[in-house]
C-alpha positions as CSV (number, residue, x, y, z in Angstrom):
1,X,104.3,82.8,148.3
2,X,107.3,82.9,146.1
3,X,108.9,85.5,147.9
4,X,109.2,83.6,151.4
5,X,110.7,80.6,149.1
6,X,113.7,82.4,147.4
7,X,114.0,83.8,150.6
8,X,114.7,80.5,152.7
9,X,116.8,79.5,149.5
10,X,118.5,82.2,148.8
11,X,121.9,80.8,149.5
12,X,120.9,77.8,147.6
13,X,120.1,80.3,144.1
14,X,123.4,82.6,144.6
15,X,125.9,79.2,144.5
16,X,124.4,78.0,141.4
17,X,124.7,81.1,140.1
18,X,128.4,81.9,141.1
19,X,129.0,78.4,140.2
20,X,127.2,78.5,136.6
21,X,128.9,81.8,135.7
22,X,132.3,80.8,137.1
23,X,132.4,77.9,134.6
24,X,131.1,79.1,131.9
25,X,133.9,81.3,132.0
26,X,136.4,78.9,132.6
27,X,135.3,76.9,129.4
28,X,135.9,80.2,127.8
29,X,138.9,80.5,128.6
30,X,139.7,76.9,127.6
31,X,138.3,77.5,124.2
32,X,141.1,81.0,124.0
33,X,144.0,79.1,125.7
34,X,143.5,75.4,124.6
35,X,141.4,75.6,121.6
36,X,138.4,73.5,122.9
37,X,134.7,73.2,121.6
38,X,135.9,74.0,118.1
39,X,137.6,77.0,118.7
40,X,141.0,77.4,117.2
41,X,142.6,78.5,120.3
42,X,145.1,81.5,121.5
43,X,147.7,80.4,118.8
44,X,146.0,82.2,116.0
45,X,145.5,85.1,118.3
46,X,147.6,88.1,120.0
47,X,149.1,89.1,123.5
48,X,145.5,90.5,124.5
49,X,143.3,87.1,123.4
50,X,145.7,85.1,125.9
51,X,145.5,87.3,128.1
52,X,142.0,87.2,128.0
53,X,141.9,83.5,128.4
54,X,144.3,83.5,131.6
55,X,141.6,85.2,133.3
56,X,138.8,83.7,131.7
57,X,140.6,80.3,132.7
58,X,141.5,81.2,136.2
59,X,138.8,83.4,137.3
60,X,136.4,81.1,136.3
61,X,137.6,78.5,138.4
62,X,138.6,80.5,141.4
63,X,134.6,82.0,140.9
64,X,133.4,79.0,140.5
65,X,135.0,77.2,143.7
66,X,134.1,80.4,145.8
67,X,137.9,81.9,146.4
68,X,138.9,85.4,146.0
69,X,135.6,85.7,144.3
70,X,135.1,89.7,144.5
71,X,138.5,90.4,143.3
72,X,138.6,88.0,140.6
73,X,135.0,89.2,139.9
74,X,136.4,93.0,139.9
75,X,138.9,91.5,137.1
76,X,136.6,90.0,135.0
77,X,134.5,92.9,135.0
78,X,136.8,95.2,133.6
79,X,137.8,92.5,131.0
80,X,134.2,92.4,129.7
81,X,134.3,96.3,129.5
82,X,137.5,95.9,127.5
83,X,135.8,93.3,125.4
84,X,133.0,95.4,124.6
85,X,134.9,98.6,123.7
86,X,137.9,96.6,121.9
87,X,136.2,93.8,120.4
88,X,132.3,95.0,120.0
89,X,131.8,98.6,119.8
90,X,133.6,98.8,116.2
91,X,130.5,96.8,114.9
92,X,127.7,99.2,116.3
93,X,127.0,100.8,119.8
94,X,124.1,98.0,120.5
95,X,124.6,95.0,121.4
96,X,122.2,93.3,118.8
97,X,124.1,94.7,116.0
98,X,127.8,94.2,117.2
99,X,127.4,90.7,118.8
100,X,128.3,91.8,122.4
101,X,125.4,90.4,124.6
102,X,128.0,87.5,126.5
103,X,130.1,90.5,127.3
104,X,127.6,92.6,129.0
105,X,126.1,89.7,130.6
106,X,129.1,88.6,132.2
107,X,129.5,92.1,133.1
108,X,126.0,92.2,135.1
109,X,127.0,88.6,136.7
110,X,130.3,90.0,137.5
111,X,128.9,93.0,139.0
112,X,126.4,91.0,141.3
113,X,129.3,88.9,142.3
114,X,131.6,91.6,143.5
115,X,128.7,92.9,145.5
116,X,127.9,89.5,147.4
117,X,131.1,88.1,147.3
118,X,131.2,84.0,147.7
119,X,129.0,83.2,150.4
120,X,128.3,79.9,151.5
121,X,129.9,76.4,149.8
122,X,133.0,78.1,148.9
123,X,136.5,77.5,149.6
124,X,136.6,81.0,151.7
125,X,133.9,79.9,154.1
126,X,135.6,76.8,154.6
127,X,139.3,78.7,155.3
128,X,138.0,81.8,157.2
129,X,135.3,79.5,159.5
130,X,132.3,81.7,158.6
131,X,134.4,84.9,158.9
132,X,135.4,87.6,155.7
133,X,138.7,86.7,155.4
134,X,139.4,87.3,151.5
């Protein structure tokens, strides 16, 4: 029953998922570059926390809209592996203990975004004219 449902809406589930995750990482890269929602911003941090937020910032958006998503995708993975091994592992190997959970989970969305790519309502189906182009 369910599965002949997600199956006729499948496209329907995967664009609010790219669309939720591309987002949510573009408000946390506002938070690093701009400071917003409280955070004091990339001012107070290094090189690497700007960084950081230029991907978050872009990528999100770029996810989010449906362009260039697997590469952007293939970024922001390795970001959130860099996250978790600069910025988590120092505090304990689990998650639980070193407050790492949003970086591993944005790795797992990542991943299942490189694999699918943008599919339909995204800028890239509207430029390529429902061919791969990007």
């Amino acid at each position: 029953m369910f599965d002949k449902y997600f199956k006729k809406h499948y496209d329907t589930f995967y664009v609010v998922f790219r669309v939720l995750i591309g987002l949510l990482f573009f408000v946390r890269g506002g938070q690093k570059i701009f400071g917003l929602f409280g955070s004091k911003g990339a001012a107070t941090f290094g090189t690497l926390i700007w960084t950081a937020g230029i991907i978050e910032l872009v990528g999100g958006l770029l996810i989010a809209i449906g362009l260039f998503s697997r590469l952007v995708a293939f970024i922001a993975a390795l970001e959130m592996i860099g996250a978790y091994a600069i910025g988590h592992l120092s505090r304990g190997l689990f998650p639980f203990q070193n407050g790492g959970e949003a970086a591993l989970l944005y790795l797992a969305a990542f991943l299942v975004i490189v694999v699918h790519g943008s599919k339909k309502f995204s800028v890239e189906k509207a430029l390529c004219k429902n061919k791969e182009c990007f």
